[in-house]
C-alpha positions in Angstrom: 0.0 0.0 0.0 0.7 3.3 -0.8 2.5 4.8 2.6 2.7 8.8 3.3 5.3 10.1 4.2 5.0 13.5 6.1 8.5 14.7 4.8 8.2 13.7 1.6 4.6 15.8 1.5 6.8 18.9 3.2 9.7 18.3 1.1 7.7 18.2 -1.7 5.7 21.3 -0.6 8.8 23.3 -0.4 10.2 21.9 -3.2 6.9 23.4 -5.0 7.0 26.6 -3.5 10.7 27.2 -4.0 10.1 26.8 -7.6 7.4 29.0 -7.5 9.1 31.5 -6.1 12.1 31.2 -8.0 10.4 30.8 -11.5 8.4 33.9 -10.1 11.9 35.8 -9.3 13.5 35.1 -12.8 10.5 34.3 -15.3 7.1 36.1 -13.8 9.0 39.5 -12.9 10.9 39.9 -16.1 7.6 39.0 -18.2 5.8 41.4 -15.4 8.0 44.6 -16.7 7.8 43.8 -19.6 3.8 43.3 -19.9 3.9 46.5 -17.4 5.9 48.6 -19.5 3.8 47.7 -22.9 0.6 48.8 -20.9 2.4 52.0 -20.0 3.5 52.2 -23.1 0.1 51.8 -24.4 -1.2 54.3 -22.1 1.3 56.8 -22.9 0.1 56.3 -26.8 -3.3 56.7 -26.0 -2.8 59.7 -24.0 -0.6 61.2 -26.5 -3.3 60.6 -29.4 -5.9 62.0 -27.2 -3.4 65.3 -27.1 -2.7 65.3 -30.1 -6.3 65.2 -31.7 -7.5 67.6 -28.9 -5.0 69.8 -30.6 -5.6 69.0 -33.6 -9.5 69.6 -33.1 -8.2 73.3 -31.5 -6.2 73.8 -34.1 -9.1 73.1 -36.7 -11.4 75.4 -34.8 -8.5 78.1 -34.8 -8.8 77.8 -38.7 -11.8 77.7 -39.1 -12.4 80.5 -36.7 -9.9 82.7 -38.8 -11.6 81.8 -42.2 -14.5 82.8 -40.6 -12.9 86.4 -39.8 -11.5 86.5 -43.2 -14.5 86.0 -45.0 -16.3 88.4 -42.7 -13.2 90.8 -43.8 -13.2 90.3 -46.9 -17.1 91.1 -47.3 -16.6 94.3 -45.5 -13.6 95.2 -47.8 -15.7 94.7 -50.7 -18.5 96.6 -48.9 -16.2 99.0 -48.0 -15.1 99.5 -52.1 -18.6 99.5 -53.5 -19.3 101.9 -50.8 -16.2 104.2 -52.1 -16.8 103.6 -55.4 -20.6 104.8 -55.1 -19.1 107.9 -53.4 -16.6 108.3 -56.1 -19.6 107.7 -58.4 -21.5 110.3 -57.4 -19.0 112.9 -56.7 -18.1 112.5 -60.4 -21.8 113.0 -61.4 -22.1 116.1 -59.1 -18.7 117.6 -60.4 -20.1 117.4 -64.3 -23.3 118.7 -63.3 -21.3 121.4 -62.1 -19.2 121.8 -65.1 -22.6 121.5 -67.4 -24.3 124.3 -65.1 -20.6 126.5 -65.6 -21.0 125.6 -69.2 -24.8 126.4 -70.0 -24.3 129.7 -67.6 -21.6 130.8 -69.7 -23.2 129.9 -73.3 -26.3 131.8 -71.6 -23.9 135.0 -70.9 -22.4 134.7 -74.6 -26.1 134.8 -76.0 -27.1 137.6 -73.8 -23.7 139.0 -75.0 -24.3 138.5 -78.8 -28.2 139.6 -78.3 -26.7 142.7 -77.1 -24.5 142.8 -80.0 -27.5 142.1 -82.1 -29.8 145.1 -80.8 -26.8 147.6 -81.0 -26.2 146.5 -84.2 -30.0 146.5 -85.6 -30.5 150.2 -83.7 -27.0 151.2 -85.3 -28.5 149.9 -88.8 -32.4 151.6 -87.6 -30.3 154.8 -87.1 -28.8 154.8 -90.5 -32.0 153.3 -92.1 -33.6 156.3 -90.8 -31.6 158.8 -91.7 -31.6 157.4 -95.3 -35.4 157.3 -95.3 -35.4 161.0 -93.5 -33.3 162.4 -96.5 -34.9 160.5 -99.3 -38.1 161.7 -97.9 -36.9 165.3 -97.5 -35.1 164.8 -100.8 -37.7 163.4 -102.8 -40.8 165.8 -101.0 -43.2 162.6 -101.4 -46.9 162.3 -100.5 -48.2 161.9 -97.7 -49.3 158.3 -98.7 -46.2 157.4 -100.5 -44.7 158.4 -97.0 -46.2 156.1 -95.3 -45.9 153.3 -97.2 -42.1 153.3 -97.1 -42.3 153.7 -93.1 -44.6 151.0 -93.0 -42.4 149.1 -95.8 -39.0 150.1 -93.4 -41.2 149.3 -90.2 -41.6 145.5 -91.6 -37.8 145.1 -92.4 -37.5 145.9 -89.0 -39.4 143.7 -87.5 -38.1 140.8 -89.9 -34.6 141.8 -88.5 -35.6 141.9 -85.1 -37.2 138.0 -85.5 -33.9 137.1 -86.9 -31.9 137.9 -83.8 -34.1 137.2 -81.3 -35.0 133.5 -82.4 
């Protein structure tokens, strides 16, 4: 029969533990590190990848935050042009309906000028018409009605004269 001995169960005990704790010693701690220092380096990875997409994702807003302004910038510059070029517009309008008002004022002063001209001239040519008419008249010692007839025929000439400057 199968005998039992109490040193060989404690030898055998020790014997077991001994191992344990010497495979422990130089395999489990070595494989330990090593499974400690890939999950820290794991962590670290993860962690750094979290940084660097929260920083990327900042960085992103940043950019799109600063298109954002340069639209908004460049819609006011081109706000701002139209604006200035309106005003530049209608200063230009404004400064030719000056120059057309300085224009038609002095073409309105020449023709009052030359009208003036005109009337001196057709009561220069009146004067000398009449005198001509006064000496034929005196000269010739007409009738009454032949008298009148050439007033009446100077009187028209006149008036056809007068009609031609004044139009």
């Amino acid at each position: 029969m199968l005998e039992i001995l109490f040193s060989t169960i404690i030898f055998t005990l020790v014997s077991v533990v001994g191992l344990f704790l010497i495979l422990r010693w130089l395999l489990f701690r070595p494989v330990t590190e090593v499974l400690d220092k890939r999950a820290d380096k794991i962590k670290s990875d993860i962690e750094t990848a979290r940084k660097n997409r929260e920083e990327a994702e900042r960085i992103k807003a940043e950019l799109e935050d600063r298109l954002e302004k340069a639209k908004d910038e460049a819609k006011e510059i081109i706000e701002k042009a139209v604006s200035k070029g309106n005003e530049v517009k209608e200063e230009i309008i404004k400064e030719a309906k000056k120059e057309a008002e300085r224009i038609l004022e002095r073409a309105r002063k020449e023709i009052e000028l030359e009208k003036a001209r005109a009337v001196t001239q057709l009561k220069d040519e009146l004067a000398i018409l009449s005198t001509m008419i006064a000496s034929k008249v005196i000269e010739e010692n007409l009738t009454k009605e032949r008298n009148e007839h050439l007033i009446s025929k100077v009187i028209e000439g006149m008036g056809e004269t007068y009609e031609k400057y004044h139009r």
